[in-house]
N, C-alpha and C positions, 0 to 999 in steps of 0.2 A: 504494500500500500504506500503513498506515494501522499505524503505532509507536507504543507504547506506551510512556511512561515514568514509572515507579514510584519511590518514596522512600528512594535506598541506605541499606543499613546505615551509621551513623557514630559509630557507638561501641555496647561491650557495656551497657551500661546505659540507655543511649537507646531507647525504643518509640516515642514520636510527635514529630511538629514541626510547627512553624506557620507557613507561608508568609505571611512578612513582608513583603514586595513584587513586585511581577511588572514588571518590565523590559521585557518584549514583552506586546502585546495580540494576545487573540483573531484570528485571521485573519491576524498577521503572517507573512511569510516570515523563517524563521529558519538562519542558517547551523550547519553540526556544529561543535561546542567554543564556539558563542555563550551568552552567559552568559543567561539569559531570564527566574531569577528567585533570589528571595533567602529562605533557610530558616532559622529560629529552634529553638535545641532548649532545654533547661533549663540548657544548661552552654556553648553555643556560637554562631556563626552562620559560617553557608557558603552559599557559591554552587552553585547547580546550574546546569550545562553543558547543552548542548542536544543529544542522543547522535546526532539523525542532521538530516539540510537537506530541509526541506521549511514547507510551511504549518501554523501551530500552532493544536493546538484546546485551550482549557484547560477543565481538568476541575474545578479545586477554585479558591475564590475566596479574595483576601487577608484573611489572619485566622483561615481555615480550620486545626483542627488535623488532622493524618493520623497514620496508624502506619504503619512501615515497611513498606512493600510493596505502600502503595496507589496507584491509579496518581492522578498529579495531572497531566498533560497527556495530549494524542495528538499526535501530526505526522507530515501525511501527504506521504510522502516524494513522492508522483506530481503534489504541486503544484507550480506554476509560479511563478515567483518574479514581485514585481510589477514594471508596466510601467516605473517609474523606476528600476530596478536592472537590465531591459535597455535604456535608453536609454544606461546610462555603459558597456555594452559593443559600441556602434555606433561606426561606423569614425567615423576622425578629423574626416573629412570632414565628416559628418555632423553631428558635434556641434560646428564651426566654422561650417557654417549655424544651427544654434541656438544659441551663444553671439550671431552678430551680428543674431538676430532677436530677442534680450530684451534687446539691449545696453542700448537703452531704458533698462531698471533696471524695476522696479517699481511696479507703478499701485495706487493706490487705491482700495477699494471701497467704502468710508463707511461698513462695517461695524466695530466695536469689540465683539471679543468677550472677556465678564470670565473670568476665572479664578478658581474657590472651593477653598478646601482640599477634599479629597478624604477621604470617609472612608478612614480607613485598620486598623479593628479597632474591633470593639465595645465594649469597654471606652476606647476613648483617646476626650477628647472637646474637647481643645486641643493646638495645635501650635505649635514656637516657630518661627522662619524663620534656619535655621542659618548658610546663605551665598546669596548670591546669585552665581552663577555667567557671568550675562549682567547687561549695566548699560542703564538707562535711557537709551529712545531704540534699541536695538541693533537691529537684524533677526534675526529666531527664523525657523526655519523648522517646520514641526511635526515632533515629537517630540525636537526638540532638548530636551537638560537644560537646567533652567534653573535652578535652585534645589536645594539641600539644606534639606529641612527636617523638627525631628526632635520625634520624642516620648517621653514616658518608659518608651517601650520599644523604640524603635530610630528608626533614621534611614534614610530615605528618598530617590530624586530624587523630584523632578518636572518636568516635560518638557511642552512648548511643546503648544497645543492646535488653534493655530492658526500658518497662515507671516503675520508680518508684522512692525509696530513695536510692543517693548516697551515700556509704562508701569507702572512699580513704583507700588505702592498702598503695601503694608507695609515696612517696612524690617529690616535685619540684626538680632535680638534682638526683631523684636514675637512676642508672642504672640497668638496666633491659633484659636477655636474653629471645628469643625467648619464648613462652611458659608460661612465668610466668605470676602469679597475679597478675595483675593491679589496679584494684577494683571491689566493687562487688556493686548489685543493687537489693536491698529490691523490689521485686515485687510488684506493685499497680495496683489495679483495680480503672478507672476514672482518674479523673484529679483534681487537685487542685482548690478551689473556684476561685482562682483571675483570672485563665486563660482564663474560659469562659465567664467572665465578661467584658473582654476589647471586645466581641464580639456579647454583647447584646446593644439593641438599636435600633435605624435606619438606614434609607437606607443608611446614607451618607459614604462621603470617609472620614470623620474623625477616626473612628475606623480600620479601614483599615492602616490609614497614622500611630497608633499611634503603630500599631501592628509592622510597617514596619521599622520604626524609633526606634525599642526597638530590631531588628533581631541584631544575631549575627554576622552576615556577615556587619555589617554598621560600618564602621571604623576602621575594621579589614583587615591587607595587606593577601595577597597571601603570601605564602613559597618564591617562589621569590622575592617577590614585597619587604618582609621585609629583605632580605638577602644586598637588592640592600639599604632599607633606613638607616641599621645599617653601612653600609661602610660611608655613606655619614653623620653618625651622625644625622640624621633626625628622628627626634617621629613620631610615625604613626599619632599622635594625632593633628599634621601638616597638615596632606596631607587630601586633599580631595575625595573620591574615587568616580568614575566614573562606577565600575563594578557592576553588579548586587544586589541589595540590600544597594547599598553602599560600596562595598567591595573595596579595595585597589586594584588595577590590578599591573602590572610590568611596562606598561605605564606611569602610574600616578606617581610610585618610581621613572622612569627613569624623569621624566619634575619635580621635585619636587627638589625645593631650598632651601635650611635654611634659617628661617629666611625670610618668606613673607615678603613684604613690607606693606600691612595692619598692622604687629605683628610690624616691624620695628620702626613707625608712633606713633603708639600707645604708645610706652615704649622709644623714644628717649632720654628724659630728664633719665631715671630708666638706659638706658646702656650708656649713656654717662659718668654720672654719676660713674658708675663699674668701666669703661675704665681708668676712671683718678684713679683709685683706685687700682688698678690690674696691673699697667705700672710695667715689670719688675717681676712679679710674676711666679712663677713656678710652678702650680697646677697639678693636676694628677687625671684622672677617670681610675676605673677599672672596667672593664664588664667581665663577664665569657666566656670561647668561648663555642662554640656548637660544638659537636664531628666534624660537619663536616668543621669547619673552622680550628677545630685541625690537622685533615685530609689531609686538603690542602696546609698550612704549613711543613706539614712533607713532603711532596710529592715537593713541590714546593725545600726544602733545597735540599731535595736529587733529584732532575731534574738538579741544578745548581751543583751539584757537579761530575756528571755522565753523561754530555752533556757539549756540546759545545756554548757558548753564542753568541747570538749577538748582536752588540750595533746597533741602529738607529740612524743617525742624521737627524734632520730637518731644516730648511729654515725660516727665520724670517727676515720682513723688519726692520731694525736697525737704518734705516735714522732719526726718529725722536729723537730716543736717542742720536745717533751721533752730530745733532743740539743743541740741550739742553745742551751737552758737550759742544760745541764749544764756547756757550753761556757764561757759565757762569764756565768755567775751571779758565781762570784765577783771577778771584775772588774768589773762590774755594779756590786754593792755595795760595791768603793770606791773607784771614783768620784762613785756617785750618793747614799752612804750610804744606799739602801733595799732590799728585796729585790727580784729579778724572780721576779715570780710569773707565772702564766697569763692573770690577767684582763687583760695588756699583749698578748698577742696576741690574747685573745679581740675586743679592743675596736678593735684593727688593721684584724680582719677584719672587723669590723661597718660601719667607717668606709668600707670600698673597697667591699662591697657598697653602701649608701646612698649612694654615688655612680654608682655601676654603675647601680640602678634608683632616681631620684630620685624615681619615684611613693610609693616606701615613706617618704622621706623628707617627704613633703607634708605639710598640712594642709588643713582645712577653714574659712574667714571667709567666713562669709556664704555668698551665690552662688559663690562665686572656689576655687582651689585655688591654695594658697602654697608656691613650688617652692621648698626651702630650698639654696643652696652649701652650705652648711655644717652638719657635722655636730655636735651637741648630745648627749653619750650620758651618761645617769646612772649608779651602781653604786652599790650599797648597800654602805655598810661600818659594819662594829660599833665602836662608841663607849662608853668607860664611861657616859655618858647613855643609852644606848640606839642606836638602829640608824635611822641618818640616810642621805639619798640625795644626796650631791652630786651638782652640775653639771658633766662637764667640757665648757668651751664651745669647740668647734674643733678637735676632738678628731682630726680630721683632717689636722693643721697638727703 
């Protein structure tokens, strides 16, 4: 039987989306809840799951835009899964004689096949090479991921074309048009001793758990998921993923807080410690950006400079701070001989949010994004000269 699967609703203002990458190719066997490709909207990006296991036929190609409810794959659930995914469920036995008939390792074929960037959208027509995920020299086998690499409009895998030995051509930060060389893969016949070996043995689920716990998907985010844990300053090596294999979903980035309180517990005395060490310091991280938060930047100055703004105001109950005032003002004023007025907790609260999301606290030099410790808040105050903005520096402190 032969399933259909269509473009969920995900959000009332959203009508179409652009499938940004596909995970699975044509003809693959796909298991229910495997991720198989990756969706772009004006405001987001999401994974789409695989609704039922069978063979996948795709319907719409990468770059393609749709409107909700069209269909962009089929899979047809009466396919058969292929023959190397029944091989790893042949009794022990079996797979004990074929561990020690490739023990060998793998042979050579004298072929070298290259690998070129891959169009990825009509408009993109250079790619930068984000990480390299496998190191020169390693054994790929095909379809392994081998690379992250991104454009000024999303990030991508890419995944092995061939089984054999990797040789890197481009390195971490080239940039990369269309067409070009990527790297190339030393063809092999077989597989490397150690791989069949985590798969010899018996029935149990320990080789299975150990095989699962070494995937590359297990505590790696999504393109998403990592776009959302880099704003918020958070390691993926934080977050717990909940996605298939262990993967990070966009979920998991969105409920993810710096600074678990297990991590907190642990290391109290080690950051208290810092805290009193650090009171009043000016430290600086610098991360590189990714073409496409370059991208958004430029687009974002030039949106404010070419459109008309607007500001929001919101709504806050004030009465507990207005008490507090009432409290303890005139004590306040003499000790400190000045008044407390409101801009002393407005600028409180500004300080512990700007630490909370230190993206709001960045800058832009150059390629790089400048993570600031410390927080810098100006106020305007009127002066018989006129109306001057001082600095206060470490307002946090």
């Amino acid at each position: 039987m032969s399933f259909e699967m269509k473009i969920p609703a995900v959000g009332e203002s959203i009508t179409e989306v652009t499938i940004a990458t596909w995970f699975k190719n044509d003809g693959d066997h796909v298991e229910m809840d495997e991720v198989i490709c990756e969706l772009e909207s004006d405001k987001a990006t999401f994974e789409m799951p695989a609704e039922a296991s069978g063979i996948l036929k795709v319907k719409a190609s990468e770059g393609d835009t749709l409107e909700i409810g069209d269909v962009i794959c089929e899979i047809d659930t009466d396919g058969e899964a292929p023959a190397s995914a029944e091989k790893k469920e042949e009794a022990p036995k079996e797979e004990t004689v074929t561990t020690s008939a490739s023990s060998a390792g793998p042979k050579a074929t004298g072929e070298v096949h290259d690998m070129i960037v891959p169009e990825v959208g009509e408009s993109i027509t250079e790619v930068v090479i984000s990480t390299w995920l496998k190191s020169e020299g390693d054994f790929v086998e095909l379809d392994d991921i081998i690379a992250e690499v991104e454009s000024d409009k999303a990030t991508f895998e890419l995944p092995a074309e061939a089984n054999g030995i990797l040789k890197i051509v481009a390195e971490e930060g080239s940039t990369l048009e269309i067409g070009d060389l990527i790297c190339k893969i030393e063809v092999m016949e077989g597989a490397p001793a150690e791989a069949p070996a985590k798969e010899t043995g018996t029935t149990s689920s320990a080789p299975t758990e150990e095989g699962k716990d070494d995937s590359y998907a297990k505590g790696h985010p999504s393109p998403a998921a990592a776009k959302i844990l880099q704003e918020k300053g958070i390691s993926p090596s934080e977050v717990k993923g909940t996605g298939v294999d262990g993967r990070i979903t966009k979920e998991d980035a969105e409920k993810a807080k710096k600074g678990s309180p297990t991590t907190k517990s642990a290391d109290t005395s080690v950051s208290e410690a810092t805290t009193q060490q650090v009171v009043g310091a000016r430290n600086e991280s610098r991360k590189k950006m990714s073409s496409l938060r370059k991208t958004i930047a430029r687009r974002l100055v030039s949106v404010k400079n070419e459109t008309a703004m607007l500001t929001t105001f919101n709504e806050v109950n004030m009465k507990p701070v207005m008490d507090i005032r009432s409290r303890y003002k005139e004590s306040f004023k003499e000790k400190y001989e000045v008044g407390l007025g409101f801009m002393s907790f407005f600028t409180k609260a500004v300080c512990q949010a700007l630490q909370e999301w230190p993206a709001v606290n960045a800058r832009i030099d150059g390629d790089e994004l400048v993570y600031n410790d410390f927080c810098d808040v100006s106020i305007a105050v009127s002066t018989p000269r006129g109306l001057v903005v001082p600095v206060i520096r470490n307002a946090e402190s």
